[in-house]
PDB file of N, CA, C and O in Angstrom:
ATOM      1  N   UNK A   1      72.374 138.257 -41.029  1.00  0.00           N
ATOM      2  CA  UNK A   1      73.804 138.254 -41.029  1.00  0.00           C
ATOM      3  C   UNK A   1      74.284 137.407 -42.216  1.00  0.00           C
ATOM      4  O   UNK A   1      73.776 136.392 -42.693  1.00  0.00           O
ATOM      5  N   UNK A   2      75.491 138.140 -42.608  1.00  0.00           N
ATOM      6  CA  UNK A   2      75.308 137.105 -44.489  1.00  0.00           C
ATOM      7  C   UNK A   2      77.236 136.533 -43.991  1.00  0.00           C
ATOM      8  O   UNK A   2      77.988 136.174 -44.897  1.00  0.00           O
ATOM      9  N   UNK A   3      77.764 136.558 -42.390  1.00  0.00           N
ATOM     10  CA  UNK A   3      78.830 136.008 -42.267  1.00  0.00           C
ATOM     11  C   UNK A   3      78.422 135.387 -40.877  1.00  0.00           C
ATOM     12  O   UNK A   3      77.554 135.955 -40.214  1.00  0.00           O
ATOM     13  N   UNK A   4      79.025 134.237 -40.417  1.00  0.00           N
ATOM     14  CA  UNK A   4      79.237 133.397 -39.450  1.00  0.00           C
ATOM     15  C   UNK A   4      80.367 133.510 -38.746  1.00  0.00           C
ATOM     16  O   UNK A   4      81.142 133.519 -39.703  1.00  0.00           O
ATOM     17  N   UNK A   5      81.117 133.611 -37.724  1.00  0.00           N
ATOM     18  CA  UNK A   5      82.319 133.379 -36.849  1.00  0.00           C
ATOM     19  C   UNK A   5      82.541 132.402 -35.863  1.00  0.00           C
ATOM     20  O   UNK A   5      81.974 132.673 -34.804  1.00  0.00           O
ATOM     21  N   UNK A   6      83.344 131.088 -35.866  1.00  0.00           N
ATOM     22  CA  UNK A   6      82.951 130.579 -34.970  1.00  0.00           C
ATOM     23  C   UNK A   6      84.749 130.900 -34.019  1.00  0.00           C
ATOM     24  O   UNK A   6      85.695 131.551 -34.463  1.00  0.00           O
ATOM     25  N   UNK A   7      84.675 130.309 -32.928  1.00  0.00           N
ATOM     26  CA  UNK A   7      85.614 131.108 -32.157  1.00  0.00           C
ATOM     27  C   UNK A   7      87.049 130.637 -32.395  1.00  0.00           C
ATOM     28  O   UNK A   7      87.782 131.147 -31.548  1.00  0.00           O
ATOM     29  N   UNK A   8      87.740 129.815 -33.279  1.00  0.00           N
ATOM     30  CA  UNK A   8      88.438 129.993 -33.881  1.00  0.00           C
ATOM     31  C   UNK A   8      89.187 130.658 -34.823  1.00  0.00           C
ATOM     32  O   UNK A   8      90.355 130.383 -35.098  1.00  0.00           O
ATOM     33  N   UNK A   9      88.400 131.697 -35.413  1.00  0.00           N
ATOM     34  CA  UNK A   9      88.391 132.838 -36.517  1.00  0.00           C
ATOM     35  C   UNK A   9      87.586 132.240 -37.844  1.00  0.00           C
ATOM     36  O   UNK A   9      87.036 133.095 -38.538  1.00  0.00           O
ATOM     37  N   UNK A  10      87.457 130.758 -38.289  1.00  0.00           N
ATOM     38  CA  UNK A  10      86.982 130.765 -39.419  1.00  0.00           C
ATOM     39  C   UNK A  10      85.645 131.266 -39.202  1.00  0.00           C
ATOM     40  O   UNK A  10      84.968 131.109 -38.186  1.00  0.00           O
ATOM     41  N   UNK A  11      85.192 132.158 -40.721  1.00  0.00           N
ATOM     42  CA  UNK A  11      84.170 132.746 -40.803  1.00  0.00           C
ATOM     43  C   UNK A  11      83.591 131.671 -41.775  1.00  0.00           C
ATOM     44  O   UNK A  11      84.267 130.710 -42.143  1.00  0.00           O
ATOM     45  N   UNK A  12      82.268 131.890 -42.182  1.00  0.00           N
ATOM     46  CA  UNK A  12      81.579 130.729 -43.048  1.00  0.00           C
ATOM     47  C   UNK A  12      80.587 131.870 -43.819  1.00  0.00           C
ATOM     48  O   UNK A  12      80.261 132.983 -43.408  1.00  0.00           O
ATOM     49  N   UNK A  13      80.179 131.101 -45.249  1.00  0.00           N
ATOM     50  CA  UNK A  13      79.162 132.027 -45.735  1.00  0.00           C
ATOM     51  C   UNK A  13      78.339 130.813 -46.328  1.00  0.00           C
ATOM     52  O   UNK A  13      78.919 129.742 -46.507  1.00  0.00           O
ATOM     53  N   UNK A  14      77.018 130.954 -46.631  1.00  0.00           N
ATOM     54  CA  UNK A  14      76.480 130.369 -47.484  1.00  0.00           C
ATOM     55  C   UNK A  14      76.365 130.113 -49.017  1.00  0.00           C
ATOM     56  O   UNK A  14      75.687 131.031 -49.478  1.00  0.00           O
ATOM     57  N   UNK A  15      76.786 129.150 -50.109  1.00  0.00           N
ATOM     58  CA  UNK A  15      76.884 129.111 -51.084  1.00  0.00           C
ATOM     59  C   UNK A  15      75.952 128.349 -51.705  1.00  0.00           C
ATOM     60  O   UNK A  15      75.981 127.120 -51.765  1.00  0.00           O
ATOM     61  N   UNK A  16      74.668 129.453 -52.423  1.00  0.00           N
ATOM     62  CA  UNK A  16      73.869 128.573 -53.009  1.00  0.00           C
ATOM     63  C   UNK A  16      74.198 127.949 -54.354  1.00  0.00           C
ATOM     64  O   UNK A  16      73.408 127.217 -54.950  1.00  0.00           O
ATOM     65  N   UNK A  17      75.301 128.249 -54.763  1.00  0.00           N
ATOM     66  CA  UNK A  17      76.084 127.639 -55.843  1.00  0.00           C
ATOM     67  C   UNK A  17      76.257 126.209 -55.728  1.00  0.00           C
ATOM     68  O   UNK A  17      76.216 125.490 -56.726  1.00  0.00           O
ATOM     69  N   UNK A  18      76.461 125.724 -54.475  1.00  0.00           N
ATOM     70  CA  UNK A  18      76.928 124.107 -54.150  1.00  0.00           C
ATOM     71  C   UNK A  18      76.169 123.577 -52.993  1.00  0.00           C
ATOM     72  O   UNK A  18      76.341 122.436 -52.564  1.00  0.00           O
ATOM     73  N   UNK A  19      75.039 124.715 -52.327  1.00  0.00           N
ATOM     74  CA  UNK A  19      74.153 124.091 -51.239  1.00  0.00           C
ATOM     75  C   UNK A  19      74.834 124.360 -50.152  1.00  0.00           C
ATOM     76  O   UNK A  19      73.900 124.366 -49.350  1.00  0.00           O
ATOM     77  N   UNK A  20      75.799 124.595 -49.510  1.00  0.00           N
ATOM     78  CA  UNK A  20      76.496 123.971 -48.182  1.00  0.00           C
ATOM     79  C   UNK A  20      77.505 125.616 -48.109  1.00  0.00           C
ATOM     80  O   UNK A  20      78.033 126.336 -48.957  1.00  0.00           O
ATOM     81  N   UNK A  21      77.382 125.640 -46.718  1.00  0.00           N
ATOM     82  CA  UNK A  21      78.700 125.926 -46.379  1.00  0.00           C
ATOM     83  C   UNK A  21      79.972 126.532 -46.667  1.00  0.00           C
ATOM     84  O   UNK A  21      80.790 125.614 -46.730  1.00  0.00           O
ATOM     85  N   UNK A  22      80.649 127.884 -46.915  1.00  0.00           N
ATOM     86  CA  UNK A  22      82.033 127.830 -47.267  1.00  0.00           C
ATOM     87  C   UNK A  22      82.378 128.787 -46.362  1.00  0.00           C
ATOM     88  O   UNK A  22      81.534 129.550 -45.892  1.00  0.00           O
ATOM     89  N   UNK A  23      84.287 128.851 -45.876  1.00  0.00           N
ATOM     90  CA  UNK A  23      85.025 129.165 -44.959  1.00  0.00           C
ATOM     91  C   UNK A  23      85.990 129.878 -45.350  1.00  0.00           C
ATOM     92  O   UNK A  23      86.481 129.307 -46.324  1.00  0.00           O
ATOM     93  N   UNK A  24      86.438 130.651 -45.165  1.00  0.00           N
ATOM     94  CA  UNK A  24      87.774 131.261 -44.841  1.00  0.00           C
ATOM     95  C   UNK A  24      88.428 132.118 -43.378  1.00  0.00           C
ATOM     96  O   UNK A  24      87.925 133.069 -42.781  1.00  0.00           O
ATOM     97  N   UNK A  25      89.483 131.515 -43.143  1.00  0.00           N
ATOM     98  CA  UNK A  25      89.998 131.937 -41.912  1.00  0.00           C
ATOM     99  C   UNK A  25      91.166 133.524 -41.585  1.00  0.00           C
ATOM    100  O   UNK A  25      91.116 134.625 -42.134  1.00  0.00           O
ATOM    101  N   UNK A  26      91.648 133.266 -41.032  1.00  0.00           N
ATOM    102  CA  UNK A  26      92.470 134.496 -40.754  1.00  0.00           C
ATOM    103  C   UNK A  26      93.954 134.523 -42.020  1.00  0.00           C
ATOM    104  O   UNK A  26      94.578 135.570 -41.847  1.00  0.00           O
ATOM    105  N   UNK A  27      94.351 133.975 -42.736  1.00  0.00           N
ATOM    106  CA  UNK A  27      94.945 134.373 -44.095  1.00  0.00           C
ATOM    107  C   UNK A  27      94.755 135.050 -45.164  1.00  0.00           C
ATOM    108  O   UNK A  27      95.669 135.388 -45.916  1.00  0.00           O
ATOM    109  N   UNK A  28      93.389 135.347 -45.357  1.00  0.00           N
ATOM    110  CA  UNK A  28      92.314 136.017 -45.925  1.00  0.00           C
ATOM    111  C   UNK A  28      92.305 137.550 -45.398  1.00  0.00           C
ATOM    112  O   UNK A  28      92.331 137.718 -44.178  1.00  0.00           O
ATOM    113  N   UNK A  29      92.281 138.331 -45.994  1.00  0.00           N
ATOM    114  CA  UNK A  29      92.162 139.577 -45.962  1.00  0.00           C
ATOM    115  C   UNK A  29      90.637 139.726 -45.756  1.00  0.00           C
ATOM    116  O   UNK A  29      89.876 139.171 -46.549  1.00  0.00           O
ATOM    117  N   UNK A  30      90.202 140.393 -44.808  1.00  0.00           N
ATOM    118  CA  UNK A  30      88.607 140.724 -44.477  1.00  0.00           C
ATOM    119  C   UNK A  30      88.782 142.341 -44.305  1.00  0.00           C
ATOM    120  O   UNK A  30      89.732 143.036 -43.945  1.00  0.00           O
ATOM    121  N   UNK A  31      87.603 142.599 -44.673  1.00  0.00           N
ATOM    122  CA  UNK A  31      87.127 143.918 -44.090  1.00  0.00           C
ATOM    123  C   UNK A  31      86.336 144.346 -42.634  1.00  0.00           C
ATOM    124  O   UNK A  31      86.198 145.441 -42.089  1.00  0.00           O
ATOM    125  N   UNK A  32      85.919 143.089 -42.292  1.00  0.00           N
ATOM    126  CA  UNK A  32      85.421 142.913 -41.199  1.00  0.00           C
ATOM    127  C   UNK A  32      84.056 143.057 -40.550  1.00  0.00           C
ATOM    128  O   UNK A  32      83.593 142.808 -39.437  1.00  0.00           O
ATOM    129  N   UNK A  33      83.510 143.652 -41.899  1.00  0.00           N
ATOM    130  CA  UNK A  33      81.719 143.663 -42.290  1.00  0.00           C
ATOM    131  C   UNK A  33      80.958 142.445 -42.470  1.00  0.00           C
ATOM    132  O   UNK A  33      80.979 141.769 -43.499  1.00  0.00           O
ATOM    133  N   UNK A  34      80.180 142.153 -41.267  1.00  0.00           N
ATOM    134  CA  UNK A  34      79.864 140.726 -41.581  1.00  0.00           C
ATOM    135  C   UNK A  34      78.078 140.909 -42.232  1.00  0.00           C
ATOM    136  O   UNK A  34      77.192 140.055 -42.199  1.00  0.00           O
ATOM    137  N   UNK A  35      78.010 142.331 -42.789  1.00  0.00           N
ATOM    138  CA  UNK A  35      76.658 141.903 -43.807  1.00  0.00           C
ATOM    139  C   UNK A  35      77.007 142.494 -44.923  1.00  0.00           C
ATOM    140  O   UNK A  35      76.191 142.164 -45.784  1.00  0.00           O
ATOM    141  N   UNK A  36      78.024 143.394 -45.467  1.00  0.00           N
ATOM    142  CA  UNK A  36      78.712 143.217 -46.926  1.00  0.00           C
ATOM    143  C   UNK A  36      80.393 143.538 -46.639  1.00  0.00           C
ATOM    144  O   UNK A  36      81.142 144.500 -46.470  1.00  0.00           O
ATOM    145  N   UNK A  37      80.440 141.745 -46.720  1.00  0.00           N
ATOM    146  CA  UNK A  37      81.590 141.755 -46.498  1.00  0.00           C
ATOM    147  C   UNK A  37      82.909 141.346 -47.510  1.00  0.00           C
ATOM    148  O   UNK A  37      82.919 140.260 -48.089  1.00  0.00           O
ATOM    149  N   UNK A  38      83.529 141.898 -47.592  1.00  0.00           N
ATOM    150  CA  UNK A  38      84.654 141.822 -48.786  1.00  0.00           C
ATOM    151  C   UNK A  38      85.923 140.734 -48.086  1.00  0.00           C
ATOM    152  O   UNK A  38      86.219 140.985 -46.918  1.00  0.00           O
ATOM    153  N   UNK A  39      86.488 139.826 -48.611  1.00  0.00           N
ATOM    154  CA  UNK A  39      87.784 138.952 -48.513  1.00  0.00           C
ATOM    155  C   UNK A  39      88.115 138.457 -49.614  1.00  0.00           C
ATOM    156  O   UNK A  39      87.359 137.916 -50.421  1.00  0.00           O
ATOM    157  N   UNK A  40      90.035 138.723 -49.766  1.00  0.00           N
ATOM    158  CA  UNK A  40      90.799 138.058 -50.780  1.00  0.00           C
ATOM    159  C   UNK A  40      91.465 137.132 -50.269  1.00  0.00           C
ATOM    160  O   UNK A  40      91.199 136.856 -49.099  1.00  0.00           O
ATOM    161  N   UNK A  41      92.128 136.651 -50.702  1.00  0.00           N
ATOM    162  CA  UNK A  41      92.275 136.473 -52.590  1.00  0.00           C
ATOM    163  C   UNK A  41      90.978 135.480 -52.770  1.00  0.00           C
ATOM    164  O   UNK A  41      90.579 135.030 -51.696  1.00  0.00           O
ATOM    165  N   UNK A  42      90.205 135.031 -53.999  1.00  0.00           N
ATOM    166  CA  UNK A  42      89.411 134.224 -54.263  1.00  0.00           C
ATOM    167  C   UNK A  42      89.645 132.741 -53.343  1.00  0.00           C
ATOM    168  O   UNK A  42      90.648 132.158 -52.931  1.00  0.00           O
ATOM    169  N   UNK A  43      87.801 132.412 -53.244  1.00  0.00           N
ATOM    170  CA  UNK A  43      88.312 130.888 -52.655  1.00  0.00           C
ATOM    171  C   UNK A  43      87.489 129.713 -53.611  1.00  0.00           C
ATOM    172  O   UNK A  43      86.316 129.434 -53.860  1.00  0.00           O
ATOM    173  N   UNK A  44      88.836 129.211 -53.981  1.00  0.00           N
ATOM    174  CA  UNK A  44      88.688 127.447 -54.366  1.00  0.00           C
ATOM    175  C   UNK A  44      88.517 126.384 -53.653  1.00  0.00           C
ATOM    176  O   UNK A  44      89.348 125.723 -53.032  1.00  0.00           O
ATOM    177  N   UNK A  45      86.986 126.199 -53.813  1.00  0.00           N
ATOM    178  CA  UNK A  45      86.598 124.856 -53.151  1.00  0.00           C
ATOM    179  C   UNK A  45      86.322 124.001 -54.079  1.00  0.00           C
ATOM    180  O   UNK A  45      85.637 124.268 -55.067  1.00  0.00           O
ATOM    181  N   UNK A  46      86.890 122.787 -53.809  1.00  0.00           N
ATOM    182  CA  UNK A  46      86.789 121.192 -54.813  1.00  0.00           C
ATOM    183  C   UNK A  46      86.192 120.263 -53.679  1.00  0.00           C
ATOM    184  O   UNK A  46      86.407 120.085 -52.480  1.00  0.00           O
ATOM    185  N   UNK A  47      85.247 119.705 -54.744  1.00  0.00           N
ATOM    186  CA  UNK A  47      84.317 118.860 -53.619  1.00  0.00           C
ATOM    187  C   UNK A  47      84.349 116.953 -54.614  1.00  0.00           C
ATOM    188  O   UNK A  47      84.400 116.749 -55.827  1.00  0.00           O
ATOM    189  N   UNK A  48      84.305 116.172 -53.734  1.00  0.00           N
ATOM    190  CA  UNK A  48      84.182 115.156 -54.673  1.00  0.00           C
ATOM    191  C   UNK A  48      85.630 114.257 -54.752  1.00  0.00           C
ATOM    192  O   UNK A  48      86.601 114.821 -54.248  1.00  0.00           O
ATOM    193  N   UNK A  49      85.793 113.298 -55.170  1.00  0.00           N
ATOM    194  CA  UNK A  49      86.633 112.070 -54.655  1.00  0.00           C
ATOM    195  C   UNK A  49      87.000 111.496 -55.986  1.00  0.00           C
ATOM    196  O   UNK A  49      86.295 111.587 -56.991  1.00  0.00           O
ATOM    197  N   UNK A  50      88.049 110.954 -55.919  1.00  0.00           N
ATOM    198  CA  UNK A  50      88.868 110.011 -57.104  1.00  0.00           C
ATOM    199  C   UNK A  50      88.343 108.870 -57.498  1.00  0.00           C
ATOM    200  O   UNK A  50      88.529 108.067 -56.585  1.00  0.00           O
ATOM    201  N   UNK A  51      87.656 108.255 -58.576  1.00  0.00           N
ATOM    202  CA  UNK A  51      87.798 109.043 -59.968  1.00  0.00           C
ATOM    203  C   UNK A  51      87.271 109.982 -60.488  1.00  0.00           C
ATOM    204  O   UNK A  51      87.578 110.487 -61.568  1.00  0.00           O
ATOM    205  N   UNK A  52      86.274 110.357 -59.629  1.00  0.00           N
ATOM    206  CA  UNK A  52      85.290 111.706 -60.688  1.00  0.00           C
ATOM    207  C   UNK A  52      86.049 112.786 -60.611  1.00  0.00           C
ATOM    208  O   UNK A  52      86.918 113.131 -59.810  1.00  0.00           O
ATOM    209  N   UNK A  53      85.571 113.298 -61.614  1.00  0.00           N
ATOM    210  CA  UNK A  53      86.116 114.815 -61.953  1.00  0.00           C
ATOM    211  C   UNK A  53      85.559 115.636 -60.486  1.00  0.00           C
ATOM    212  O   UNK A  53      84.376 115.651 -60.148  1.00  0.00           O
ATOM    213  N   UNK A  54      86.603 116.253 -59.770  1.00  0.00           N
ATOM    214  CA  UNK A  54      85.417 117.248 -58.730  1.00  0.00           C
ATOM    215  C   UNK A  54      84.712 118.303 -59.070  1.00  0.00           C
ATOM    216  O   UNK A  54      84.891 118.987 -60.078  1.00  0.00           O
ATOM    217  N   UNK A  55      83.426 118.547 -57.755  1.00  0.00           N
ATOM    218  CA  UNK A  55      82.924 119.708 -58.363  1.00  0.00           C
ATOM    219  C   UNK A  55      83.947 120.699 -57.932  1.00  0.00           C
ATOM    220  O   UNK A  55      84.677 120.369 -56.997  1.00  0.00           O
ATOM    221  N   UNK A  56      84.149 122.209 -58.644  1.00  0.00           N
ATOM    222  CA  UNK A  56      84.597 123.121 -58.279  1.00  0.00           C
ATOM    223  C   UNK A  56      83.624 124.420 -58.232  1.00  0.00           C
ATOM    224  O   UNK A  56      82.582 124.623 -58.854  1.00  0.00           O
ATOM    225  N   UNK A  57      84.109 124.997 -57.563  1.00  0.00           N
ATOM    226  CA  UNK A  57      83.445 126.942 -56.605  1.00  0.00           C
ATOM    227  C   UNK A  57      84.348 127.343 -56.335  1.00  0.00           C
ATOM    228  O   UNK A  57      85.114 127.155 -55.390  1.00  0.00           O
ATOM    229  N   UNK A  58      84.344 128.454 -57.843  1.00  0.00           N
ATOM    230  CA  UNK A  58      85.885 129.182 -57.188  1.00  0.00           C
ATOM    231  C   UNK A  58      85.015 130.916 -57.357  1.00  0.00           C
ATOM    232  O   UNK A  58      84.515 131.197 -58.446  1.00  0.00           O
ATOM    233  N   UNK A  59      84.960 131.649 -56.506  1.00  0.00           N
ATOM    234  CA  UNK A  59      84.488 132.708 -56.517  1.00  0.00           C
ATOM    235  C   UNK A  59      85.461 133.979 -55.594  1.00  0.00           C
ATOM    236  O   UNK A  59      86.608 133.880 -55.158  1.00  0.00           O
ATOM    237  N   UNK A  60      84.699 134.900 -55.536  1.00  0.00           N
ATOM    238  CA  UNK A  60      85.369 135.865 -54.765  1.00  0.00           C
ATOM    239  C   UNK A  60      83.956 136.539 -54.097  1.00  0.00           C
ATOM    240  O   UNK A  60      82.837 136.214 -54.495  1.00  0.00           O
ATOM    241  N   UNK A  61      84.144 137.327 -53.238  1.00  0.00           N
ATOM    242  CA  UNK A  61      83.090 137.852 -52.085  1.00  0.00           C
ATOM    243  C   UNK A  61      83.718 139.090 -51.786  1.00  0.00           C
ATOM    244  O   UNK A  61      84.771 139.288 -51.180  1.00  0.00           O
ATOM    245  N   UNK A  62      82.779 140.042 -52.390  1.00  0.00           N
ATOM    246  CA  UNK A  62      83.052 141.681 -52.549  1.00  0.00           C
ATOM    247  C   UNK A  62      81.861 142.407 -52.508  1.00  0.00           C
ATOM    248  O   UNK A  62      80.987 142.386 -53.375  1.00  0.00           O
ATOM    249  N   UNK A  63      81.851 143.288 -51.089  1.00  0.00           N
ATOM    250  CA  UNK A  63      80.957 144.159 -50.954  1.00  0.00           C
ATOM    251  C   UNK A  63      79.610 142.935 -51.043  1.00  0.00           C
ATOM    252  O   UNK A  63      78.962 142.881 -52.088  1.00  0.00           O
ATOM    253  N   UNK A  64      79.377 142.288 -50.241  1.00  0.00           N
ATOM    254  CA  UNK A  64      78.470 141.988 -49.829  1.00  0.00           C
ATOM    255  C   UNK A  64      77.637 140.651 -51.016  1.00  0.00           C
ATOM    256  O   UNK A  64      76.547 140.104 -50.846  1.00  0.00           O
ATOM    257  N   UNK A  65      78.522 140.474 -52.045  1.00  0.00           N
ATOM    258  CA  UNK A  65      78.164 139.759 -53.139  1.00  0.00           C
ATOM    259  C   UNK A  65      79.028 138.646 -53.785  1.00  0.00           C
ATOM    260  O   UNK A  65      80.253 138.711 -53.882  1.00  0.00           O
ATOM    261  N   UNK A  66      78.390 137.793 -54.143  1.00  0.00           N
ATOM    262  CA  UNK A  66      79.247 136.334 -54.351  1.00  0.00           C
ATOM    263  C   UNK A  66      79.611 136.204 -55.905  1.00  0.00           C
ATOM    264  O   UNK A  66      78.706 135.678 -56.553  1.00  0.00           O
ATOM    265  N   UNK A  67      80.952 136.639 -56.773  1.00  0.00           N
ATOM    266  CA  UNK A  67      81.093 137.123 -58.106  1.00  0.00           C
ATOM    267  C   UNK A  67      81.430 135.204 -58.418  1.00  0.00           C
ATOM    268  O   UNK A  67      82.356 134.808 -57.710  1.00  0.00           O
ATOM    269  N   UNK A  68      81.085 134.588 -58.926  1.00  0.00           N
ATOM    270  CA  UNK A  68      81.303 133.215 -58.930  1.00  0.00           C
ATOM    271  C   UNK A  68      82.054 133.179 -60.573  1.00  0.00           C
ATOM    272  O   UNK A  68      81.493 133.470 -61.629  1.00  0.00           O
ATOM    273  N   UNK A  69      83.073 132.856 -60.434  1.00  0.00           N
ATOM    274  CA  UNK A  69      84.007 132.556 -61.699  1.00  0.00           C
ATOM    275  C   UNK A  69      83.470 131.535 -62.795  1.00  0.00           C
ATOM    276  O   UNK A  69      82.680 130.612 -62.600  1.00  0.00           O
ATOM    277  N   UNK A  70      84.028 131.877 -63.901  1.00  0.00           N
ATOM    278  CA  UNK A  70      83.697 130.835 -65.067  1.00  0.00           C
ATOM    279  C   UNK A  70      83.836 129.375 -64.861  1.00  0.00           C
ATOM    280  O   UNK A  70      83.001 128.610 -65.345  1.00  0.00           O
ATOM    281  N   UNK A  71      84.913 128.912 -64.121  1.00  0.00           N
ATOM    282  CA  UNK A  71      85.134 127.464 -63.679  1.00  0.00           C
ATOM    283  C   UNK A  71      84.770 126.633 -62.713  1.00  0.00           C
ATOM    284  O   UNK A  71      85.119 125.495 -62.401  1.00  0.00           O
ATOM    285  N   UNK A  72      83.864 127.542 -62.215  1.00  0.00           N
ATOM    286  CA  UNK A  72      82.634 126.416 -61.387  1.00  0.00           C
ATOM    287  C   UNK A  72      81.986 125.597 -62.138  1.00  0.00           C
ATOM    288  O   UNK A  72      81.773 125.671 -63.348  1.00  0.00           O
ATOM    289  N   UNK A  73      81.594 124.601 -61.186  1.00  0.00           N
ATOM    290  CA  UNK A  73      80.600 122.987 -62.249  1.00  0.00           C
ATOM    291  C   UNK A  73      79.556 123.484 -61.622  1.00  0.00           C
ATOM    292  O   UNK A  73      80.774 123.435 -61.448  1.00  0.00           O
ATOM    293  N   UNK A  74      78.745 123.856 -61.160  1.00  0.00           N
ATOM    294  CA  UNK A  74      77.353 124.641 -60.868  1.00  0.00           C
ATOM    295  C   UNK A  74      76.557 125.337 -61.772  1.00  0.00           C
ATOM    296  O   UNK A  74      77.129 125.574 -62.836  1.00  0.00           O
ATOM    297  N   UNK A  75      75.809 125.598 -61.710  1.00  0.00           N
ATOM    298  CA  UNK A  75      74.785 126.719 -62.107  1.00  0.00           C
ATOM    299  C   UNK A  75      74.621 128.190 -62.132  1.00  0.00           C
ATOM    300  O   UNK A  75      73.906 128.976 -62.755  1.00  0.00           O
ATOM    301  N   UNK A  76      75.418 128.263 -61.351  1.00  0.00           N
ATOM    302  CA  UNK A  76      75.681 130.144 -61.258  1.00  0.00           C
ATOM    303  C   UNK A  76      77.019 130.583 -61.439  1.00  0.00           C
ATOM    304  O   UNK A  76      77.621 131.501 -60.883  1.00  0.00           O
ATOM    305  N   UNK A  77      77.404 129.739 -62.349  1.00  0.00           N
ATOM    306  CA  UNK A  77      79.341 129.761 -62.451  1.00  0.00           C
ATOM    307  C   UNK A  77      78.984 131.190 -63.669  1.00  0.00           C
ATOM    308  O   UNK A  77      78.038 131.056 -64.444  1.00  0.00           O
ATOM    309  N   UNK A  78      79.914 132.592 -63.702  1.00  0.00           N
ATOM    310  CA  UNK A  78      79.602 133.303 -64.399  1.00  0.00           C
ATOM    311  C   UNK A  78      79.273 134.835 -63.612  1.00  0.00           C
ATOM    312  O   UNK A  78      79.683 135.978 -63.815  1.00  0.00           O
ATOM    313  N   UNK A  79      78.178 134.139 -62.470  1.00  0.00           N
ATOM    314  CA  UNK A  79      76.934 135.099 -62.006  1.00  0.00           C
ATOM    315  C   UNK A  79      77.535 135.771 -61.005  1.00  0.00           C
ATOM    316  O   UNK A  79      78.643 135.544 -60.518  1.00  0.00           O
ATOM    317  N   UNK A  80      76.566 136.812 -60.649  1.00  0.00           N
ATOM    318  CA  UNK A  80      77.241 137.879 -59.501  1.00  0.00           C
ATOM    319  C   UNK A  80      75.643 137.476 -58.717  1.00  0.00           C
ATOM    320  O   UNK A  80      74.493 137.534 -59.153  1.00  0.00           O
ATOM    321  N   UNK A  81      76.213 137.054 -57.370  1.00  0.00           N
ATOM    322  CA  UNK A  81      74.958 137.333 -56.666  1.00  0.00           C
ATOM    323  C   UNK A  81      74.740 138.236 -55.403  1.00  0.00           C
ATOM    324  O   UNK A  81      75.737 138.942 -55.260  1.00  0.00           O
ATOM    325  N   UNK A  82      73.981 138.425 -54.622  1.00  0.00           N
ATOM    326  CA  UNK A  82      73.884 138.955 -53.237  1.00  0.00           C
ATOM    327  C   UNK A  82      74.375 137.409 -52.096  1.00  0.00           C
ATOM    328  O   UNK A  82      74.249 136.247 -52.483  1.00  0.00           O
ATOM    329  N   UNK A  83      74.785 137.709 -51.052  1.00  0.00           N
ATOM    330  CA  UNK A  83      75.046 136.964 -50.263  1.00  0.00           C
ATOM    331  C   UNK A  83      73.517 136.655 -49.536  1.00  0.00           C
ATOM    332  O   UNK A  83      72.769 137.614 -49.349  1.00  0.00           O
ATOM    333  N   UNK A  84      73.166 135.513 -49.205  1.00  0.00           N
ATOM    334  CA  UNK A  84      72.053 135.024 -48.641  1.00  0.00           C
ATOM    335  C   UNK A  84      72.415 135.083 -46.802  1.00  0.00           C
ATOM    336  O   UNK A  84      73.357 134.515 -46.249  1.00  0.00           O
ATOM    337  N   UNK A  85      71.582 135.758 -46.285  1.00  0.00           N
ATOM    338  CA  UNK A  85      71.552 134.984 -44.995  1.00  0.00           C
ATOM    339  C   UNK A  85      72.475 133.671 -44.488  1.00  0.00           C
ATOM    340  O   UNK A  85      72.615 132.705 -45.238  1.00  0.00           O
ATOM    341  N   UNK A  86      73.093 133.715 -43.151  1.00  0.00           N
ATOM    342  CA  UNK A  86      73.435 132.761 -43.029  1.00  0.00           C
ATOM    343  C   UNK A  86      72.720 132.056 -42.194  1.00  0.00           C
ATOM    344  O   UNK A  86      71.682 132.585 -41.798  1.00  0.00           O
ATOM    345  N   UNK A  87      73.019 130.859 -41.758  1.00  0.00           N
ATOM    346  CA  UNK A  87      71.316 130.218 -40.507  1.00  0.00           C
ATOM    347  C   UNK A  87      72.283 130.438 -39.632  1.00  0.00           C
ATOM    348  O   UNK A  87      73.430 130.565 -40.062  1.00  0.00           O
ATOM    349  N   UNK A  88      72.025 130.527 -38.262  1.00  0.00           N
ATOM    350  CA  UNK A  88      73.258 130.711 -36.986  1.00  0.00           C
ATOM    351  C   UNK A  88      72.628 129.955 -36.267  1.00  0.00           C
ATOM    352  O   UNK A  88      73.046 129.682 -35.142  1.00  0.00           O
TER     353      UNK A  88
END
């Protein structure tokens, strides 16, 4: 399963871009495919505390794949990947 639900509506996916975790809830447009699953608009996650610069993961998740934008501080900022498994 490459989506999570917990009974609140947020869904979770795995981001090996930043190691951990990412969410989006019911504001998000889903398709409702939780092994290639598509939701807009892109999500911006900033990680990290004042003074450092944060990290950022700003990507989008289409058809089952994680398109990770130029302005991530990661390693796969650029890259299109497959969605990994999630652990449940």
């Amino acid at each position: 399963m490459k989506l999570m639900e917990y009974s609140d509506g947020m869904k979770v996916f795995f981001c090996p871009g930043c190691n951990q975790h990412h969410g989006f809830d019911s504001r998000w447009t889903f398709n409702g495919d939780f092994e290639r699953p598509t939701f807009s608009p892109s999500l911006l996650v900033t990680l990290g505390h004042h003074p450092e610069p944060p990290d950022i993961c700003h990507s989008f998740v289409r058809d089952g794949r994680i398109e990770y934008l130029n302005d991530c501080t990661h390693s796969l900022a650029g890259q299109t990947i497959d969605l990994p498994d999630v652990e449940v």
